[in-house]
C-alpha positions in Angstrom: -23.6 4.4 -8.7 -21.5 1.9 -6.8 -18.6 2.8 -4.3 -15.2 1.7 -5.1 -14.0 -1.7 -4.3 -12.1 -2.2 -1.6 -8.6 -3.3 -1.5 -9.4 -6.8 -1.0 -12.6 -6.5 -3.0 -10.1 -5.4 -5.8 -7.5 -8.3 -5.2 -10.4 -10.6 -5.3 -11.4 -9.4 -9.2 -7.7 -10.0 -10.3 -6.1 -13.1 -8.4 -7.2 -16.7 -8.4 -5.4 -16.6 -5.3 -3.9 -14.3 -2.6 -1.7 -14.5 0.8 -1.2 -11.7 2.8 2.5 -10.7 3.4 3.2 -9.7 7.1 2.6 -6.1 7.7 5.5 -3.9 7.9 5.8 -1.6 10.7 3.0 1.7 11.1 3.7 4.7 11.9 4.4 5.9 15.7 1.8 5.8 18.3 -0.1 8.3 19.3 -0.9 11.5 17.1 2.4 10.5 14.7 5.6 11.5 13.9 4.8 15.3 13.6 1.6 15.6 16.8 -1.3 16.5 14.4 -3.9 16.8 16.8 -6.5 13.9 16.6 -4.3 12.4 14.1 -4.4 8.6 16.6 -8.2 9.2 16.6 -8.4 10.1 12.9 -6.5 6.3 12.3 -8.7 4.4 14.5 -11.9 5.4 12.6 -10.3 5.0 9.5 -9.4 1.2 10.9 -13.3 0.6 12.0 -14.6 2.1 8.7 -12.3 -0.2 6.2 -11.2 -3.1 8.8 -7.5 -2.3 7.7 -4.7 -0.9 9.9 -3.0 1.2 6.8 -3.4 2.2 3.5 -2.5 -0.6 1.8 -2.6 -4.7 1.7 0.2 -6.2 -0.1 0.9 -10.2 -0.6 1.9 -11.9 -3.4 -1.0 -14.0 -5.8 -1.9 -15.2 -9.3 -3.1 -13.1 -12.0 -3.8 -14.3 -15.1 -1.5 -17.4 -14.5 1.6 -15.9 -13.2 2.6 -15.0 -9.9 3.3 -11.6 -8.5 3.5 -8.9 -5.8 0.3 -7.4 -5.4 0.2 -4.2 -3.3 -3.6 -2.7 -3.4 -4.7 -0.2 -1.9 -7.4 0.6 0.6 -8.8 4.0 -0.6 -11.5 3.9 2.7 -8.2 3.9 4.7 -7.7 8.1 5.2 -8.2 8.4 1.1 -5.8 5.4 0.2 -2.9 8.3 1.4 0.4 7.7 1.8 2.0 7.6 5.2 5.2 5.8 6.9 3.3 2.6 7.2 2.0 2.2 3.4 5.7 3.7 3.0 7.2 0.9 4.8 5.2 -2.2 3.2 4.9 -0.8 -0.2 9.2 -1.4 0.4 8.9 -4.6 2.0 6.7 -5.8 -0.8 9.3 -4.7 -3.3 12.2 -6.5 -1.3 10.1 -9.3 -1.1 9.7 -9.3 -5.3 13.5 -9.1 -5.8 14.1 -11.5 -3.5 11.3 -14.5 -5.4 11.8 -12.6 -8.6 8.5 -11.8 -8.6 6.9 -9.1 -11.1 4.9 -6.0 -8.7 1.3 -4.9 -9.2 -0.3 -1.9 -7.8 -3.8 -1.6 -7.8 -3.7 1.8 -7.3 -6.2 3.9 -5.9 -4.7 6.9 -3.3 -5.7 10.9 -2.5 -1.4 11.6 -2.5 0.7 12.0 0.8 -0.8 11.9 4.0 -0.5 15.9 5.9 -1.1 14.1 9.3 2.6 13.0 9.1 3.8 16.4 7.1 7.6 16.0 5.5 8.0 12.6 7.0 5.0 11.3 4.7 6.3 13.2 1.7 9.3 11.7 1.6 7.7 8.5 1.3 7.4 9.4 -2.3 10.9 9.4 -3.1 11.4 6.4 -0.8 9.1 4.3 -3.3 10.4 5.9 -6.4 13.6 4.0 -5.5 12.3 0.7 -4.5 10.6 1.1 -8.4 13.8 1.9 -9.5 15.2 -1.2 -7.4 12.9 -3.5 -8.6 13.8 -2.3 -12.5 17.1 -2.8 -12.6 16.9 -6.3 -11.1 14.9 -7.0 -14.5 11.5 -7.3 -12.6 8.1 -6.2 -14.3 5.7 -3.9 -12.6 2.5 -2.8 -13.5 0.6 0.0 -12.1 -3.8 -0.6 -12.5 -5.4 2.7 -11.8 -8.5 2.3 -9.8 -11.2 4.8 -9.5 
């Protein structure tokens, strides 16, 4: 058995291209919004292990001939989880598609919130749901690929 492919292994299997948009702010410093214990040392590994600072990597690329917003994620980042960071690019990424009227893909591959960050992660969730919604009612596509 294989392990999963990494964010930028996965973007790599899908775009004949890809460029990085700039990375939206992280979360706080230190042990995070909430003071999980460990939680600043918990990130760090998680950085060394995948060689990404969050969850996610999003840019825009061609699949299949047509460009779109590609938001992957990075599942050896903390189990792909959600957190204020992948909160705050995931949005950028969306602003960025209604702004070039671009279509959004999301290779998809994440464990859920992220507990280190407690309500301040789980609202993340609803913070997405409306950039989806966003990005619908300006007539854009988006297509959700479920990874492993």
């Amino acid at each position: 058995m294989t392990a999963p492919a990494s964010a930028r292994e996965a973007l790599a299997l899908v775009c004949d291209d890809f460029t990085e948009l700039p990375a939206a702010e992280g979360p706080s410093a230190g042990d995070g919004p909430i003071g999980w214990p460990g939680y600043d040392r918990t990130r760090a590994a998680a950085a060394t292990r995948s060689g990404e600072s969050e969850s996610v990597v999003c840019g825009t690329g061609t699949v299949g001939g047509t460009r779109t917003v590609l938001v992957s994620f990075e599942f050896g980042f903390l189990g792909g989880s959600i957190g204020e960071g992948t909160g705050a690019r995931i949005a950028a990424a969306h602003a960025h598609a209604r702004t070039h009227r671009l279509p959004v893909t999301v290779l998809l591959a994440t464990g859920g919130s992220r507990m280190h960050e407690g309500m301040r992660a789980l609202v993340q969730l609803q913070r997405l749901a409306g950039e989806s919604a966003r990005t619908r009612a300006a007539g854009l596509p988006q297509l959700a690929v479920l990874r492993d």
